[in-house]
C-alpha positions in Angstrom: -30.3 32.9 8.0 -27.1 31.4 9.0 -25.8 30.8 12.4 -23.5 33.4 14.1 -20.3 32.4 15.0 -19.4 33.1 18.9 -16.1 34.5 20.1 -14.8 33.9 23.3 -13.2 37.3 23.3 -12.6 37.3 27.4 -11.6 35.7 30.4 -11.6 36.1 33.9 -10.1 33.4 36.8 -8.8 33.5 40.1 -8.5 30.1 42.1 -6.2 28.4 44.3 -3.8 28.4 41.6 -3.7 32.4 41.5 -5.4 35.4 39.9 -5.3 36.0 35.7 -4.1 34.0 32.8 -0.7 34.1 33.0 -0.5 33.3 36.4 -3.0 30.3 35.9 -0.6 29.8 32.6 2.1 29.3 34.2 0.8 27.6 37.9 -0.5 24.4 34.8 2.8 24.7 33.2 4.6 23.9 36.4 1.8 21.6 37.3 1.1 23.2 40.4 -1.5 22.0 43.0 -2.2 23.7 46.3 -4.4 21.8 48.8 -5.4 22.8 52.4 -5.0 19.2 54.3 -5.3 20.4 57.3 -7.8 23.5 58.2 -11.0 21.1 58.1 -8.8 17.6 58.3 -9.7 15.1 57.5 -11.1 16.9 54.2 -8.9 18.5 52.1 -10.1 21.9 49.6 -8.4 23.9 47.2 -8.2 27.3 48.8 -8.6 30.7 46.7 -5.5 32.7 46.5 -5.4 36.1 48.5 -7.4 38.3 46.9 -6.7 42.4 46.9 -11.0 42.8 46.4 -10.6 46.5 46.1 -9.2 46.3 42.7 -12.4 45.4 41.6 -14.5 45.7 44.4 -13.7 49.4 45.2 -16.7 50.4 47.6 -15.9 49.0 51.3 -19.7 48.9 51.4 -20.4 46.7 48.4 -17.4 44.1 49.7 -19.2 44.4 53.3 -22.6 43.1 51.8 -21.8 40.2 49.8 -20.4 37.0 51.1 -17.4 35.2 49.8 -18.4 33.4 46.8 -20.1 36.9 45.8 -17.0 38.1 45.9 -15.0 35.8 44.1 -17.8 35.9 41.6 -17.4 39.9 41.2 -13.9 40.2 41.1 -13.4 37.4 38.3 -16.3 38.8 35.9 -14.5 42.3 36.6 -11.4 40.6 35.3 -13.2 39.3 32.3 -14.4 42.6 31.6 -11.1 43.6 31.3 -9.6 41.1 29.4 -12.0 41.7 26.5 -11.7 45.4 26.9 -15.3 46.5 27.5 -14.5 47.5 31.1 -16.1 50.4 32.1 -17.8 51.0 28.2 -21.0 51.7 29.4 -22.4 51.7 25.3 -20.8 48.0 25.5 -21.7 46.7 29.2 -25.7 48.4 29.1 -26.9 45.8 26.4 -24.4 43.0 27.7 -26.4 39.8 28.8 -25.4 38.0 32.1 -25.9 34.4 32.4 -24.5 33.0 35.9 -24.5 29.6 37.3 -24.9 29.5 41.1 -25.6 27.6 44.4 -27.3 29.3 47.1 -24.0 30.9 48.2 -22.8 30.9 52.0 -24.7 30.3 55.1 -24.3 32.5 58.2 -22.7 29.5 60.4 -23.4 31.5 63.5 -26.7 32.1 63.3 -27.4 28.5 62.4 -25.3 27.9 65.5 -27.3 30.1 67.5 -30.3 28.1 66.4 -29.3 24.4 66.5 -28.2 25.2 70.2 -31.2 26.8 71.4 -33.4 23.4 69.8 -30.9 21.1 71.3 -31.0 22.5 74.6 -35.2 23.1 74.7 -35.0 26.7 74.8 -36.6 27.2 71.5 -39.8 28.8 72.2 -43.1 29.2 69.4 -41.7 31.3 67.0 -38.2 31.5 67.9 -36.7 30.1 64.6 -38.5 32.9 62.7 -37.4 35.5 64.8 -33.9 34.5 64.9 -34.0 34.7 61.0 -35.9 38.4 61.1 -33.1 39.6 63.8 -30.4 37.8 62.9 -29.9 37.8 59.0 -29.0 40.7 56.7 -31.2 41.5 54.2 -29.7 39.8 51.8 -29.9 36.2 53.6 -32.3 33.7 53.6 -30.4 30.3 55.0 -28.2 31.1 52.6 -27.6 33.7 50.2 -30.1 33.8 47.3 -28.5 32.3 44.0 -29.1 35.7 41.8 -27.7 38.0 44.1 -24.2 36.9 42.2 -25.6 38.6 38.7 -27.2 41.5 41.3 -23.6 42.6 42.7 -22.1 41.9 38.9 -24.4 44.4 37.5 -24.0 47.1 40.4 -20.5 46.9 40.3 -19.0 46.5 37.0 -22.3 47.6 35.6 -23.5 44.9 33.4 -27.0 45.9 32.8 -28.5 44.0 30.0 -30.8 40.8 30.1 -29.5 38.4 33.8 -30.0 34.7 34.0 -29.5 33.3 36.6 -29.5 28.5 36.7 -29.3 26.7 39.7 -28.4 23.1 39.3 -24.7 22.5 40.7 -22.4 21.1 37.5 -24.8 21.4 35.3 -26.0 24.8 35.8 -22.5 25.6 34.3 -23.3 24.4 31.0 -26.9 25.3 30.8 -25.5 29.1 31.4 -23.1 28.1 28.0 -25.2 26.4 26.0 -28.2 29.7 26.8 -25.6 32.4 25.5 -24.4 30.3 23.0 -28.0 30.1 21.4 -28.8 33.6 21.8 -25.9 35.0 20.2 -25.8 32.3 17.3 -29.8 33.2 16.8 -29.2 37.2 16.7 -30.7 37.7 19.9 -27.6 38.7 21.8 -24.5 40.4 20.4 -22.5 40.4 23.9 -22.5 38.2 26.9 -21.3 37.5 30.6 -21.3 33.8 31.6 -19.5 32.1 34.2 -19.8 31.3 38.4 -17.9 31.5 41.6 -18.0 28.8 44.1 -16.5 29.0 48.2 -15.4 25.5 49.2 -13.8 26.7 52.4 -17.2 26.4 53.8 -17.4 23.7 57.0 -21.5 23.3 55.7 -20.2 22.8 52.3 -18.1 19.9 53.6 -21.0 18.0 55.9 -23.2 18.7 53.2 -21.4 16.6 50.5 -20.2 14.0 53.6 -24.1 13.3 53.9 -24.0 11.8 50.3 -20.2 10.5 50.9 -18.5 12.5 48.4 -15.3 13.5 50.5 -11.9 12.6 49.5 -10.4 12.1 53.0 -7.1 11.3 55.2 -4.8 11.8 51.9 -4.5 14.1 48.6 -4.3 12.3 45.4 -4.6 13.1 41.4 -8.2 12.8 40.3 -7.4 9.1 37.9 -5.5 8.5 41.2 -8.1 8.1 43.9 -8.9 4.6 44.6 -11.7 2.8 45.7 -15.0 5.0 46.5 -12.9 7.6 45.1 -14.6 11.1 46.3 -13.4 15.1 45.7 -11.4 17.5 46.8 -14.2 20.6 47.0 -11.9 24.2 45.1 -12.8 27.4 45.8 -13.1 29.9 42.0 -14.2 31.9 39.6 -14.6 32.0 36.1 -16.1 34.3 34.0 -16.0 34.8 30.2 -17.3 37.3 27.6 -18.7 35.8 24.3 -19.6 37.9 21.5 -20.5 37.5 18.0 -17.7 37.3 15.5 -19.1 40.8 13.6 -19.3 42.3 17.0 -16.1 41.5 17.8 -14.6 42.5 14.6 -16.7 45.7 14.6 -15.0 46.9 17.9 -11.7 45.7 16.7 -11.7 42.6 19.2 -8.9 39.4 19.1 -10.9 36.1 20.1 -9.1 33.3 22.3 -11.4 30.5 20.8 -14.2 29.8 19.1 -17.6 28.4 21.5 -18.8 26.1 18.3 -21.3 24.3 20.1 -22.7 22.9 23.6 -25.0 20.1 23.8 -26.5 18.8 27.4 -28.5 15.9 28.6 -29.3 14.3 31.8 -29.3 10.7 32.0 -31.6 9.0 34.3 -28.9 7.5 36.3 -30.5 5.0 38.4 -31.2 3.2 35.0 -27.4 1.9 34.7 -24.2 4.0 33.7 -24.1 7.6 32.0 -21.4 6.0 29.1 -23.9 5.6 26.4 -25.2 9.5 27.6 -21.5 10.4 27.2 -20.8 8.6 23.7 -24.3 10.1 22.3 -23.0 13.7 23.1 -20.2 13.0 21.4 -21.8 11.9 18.4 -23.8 15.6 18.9 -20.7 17.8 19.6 -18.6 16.7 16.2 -14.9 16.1 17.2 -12.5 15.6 14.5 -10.4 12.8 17.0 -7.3 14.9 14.6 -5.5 17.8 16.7 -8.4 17.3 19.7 -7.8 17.3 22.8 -10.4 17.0 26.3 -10.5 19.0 28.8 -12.7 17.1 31.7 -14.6 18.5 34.7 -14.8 15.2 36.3 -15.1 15.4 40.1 -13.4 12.1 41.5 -17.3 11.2 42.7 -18.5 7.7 41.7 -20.1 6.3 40.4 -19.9 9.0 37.4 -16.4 9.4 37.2 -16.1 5.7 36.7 -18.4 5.7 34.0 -16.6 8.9 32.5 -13.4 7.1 32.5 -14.9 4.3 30.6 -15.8 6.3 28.0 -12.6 8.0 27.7 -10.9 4.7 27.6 -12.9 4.7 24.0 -10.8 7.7 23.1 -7.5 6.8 24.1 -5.5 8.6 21.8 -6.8 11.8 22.5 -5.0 13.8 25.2 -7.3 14.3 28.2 -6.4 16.7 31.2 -8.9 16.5 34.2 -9.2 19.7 36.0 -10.6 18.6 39.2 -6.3 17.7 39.7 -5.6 21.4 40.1 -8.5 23.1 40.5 -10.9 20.7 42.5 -13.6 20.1 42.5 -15.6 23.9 41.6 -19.1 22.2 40.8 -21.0 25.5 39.3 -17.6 27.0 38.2 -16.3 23.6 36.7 -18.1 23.9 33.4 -17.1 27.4 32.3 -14.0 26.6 33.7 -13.3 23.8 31.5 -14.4 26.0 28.5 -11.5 29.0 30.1 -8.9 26.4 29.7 -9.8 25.3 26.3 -9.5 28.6 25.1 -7.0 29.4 26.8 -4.8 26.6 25.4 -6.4 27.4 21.8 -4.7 31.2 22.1 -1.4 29.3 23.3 -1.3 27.1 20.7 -0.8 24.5 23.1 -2.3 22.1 25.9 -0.6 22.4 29.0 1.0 19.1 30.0 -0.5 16.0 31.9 -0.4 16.0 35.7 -0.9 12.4 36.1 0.9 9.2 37.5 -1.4 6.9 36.4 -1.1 7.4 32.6 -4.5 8.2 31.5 -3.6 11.4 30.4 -1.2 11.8 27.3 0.4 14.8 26.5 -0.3 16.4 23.3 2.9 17.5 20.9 0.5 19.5 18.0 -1.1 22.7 18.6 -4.8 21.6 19.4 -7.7 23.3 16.7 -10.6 21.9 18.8 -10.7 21.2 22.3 -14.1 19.3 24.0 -15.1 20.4 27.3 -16.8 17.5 29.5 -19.0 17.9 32.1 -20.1 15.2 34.1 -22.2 15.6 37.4 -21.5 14.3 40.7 -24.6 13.6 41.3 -26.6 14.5 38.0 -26.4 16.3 34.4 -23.7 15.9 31.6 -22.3 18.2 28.9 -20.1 18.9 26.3 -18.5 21.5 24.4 -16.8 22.4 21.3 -14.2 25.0 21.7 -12.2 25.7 18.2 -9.9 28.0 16.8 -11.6 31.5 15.5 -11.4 31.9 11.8 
């Protein structure tokens, strides 16, 4: 039996760009970049744009019990949802699978305030750290939200009821939720699915977190090929969610495809050994790029020492046009994988990559209409990926 061919049939985005396609469109056309220098100076983040949650949110009470990310997460699938046209098809949306990427969402800073001060001062009794946590948390905390709570809300709000995955494993999880829904569909064991992730930068744990491991860009904004030296990120708040199908699915319910998902491969090199480049150039031998009318889309953070590895494998492809995404969109770790794959189709359905947003000149700007796009993701800290995105047939 042969393969199925996956359709990527919807997608849903809101970021710091703006909400939807056209807006996002547009916001790469202009080459737009909107970065928050100075709410947690001197780190920088990509903030989400103002968000109107009730239009796909509508119960006060489900907004009141999810975090931020949660939300982001909701509203974006519920704008996938509707750009494929299943939203609200409850024949469609009972047998959909869900496979979402996430972190362990947001902390509840004052509680952990609460805490730290009580220790620091001596006036933590026996027991007082589990107490505060039994008193202090909602339900649906534990430190910090639990990863699958994200498919939970998805499925009680836009009603997505069919088989939920949820991976943990920051860039990486991204392409494991891919490559998963990818396999199913081509193997007949899925007609429909959900992927994607949301991710909350504007988060001041978020920001000491990653300073532990010095991954911060600091002090002064600059283009991801631009930032010298340790280099570092810029951490972007988003979320992307898309709905992949089968090609007779699709065509059975009358459905137009963006792209083509033709294939995702993964590994994880063992990176105190030396640099990722050979893991990178072995993936590309997997994933099967032409080199003719293909173009890369990177999710390359700015972090070294991967992004310098990345880069020197790219330098082996110069003549195909590469656009980094951690530029406009940051830095989205869980979300920068599907992300990457949103573009890529995106472009695919436009007929054309957006143009280069990049002083330094590794980025080339592409004149034919791309039929294959690769989607890169490289780990700040571990994992890598790729992914074929083509034209549907």
């Amino acid at each position: 039996m042969s393969e199925r061919e996956a359709w990527i049939t919807g997608i849903g985005i809101v970021s710091s760009l703006g909400e939807g396609l056209d807006a996002h469109w547009d916001a790469l056309q202009a080459k737009t970049v909107n970065v928050d220098t100075t709410t947690f100076a001197p780190y920088m983040v990509h903030p989400i744009t103002k968000l109107n949650y009730d239009l796909q949110i509508p119960k006060k009470g489900d907004q009141r019990q999810m975090e931020t990310w949660q939300r982001i997460g909701v509203y974006a699938a519920g704008l996938a949802l509707d750009s494929a046209g299943v939203k609200g098809n409850q024949d469609i949306l009972s047998r959909m699978d869900m496979v979402v990427a996430a972190a362990g969402g947001d902390r509840d800073l004052a509680v952990d305030s609460t805490i730290m001060t009580a220790e620091a001062r001596g006036n933590a009794a026996p027991g007082f750290f589990n107490e505060r946590l039994m008193s202090d948390l909602r339900p649906t905390l534990f430190l910090a939200q639990l990863s699958n709570l994200l498919a939970g809300n998805i499925a009680i709000v836009q009603g997505v009821t069919g088989s939920s995955r949820t991976f943990m494993g920051s860039e990486a999880a991204g392409a494991d939720a891919a490559k998963i829904a990818l396999a199913r569909i081509a193997a007949g064991q899925s007609d429909i699915a959900l992927i994607g992730s949301a991710h909350n930068a504007e988060r001041k744990d978020l920001l000491m977190l990653f300073e532990f491991g010095g991954y911060n860009l600091k002090n002064a904004y600059a283009p991801l090929w631009g930032r010298d030296g340790d280099g570092g990120f810029v951490l972007g708040s988003a979320g992307v969610f898309l709905v992949i199908e089968s090609k007779e699915h699709a065509l059975a319910r009358g459905a137009k495809p963006f792209a083509r998902l033709s294939k995702v491969v993964t590994d994880r090199a063992r990176r105190s050994k030396g640099p990722i480049t050979p893991t990178l150039d072995t993936l590309w031998s997997q994933i099967g790029a032409s080199d003719a009318n293909t173009a890369i889309i990177t999710g390359a953070s700015g972090a070294n020492p991967a992004t310098t590895d990345e880069r020197a494998f790219l330098d082996k492809h110069r003549t195909v046009p590469v656009r980094a995404s951690g530029t406009p969109f940051g830095q989205t770790v869980e979300v920068q994988f599907p992300l990457g794959i949103a573009l890529a189709a995106l472009s695919i359905a436009k007929g054309t990559l957006y143009p280069a947003n990049d002083p330094t000149g590794v980025e080339i700007e592409m004149t034919a209409p791309p039929s294959q796009i690769v989607v890169i993701g490289t780990g700040h800290y571990s994992g890598e990926g790729m992914a074929l995105v083509e034209a549907a047939s």
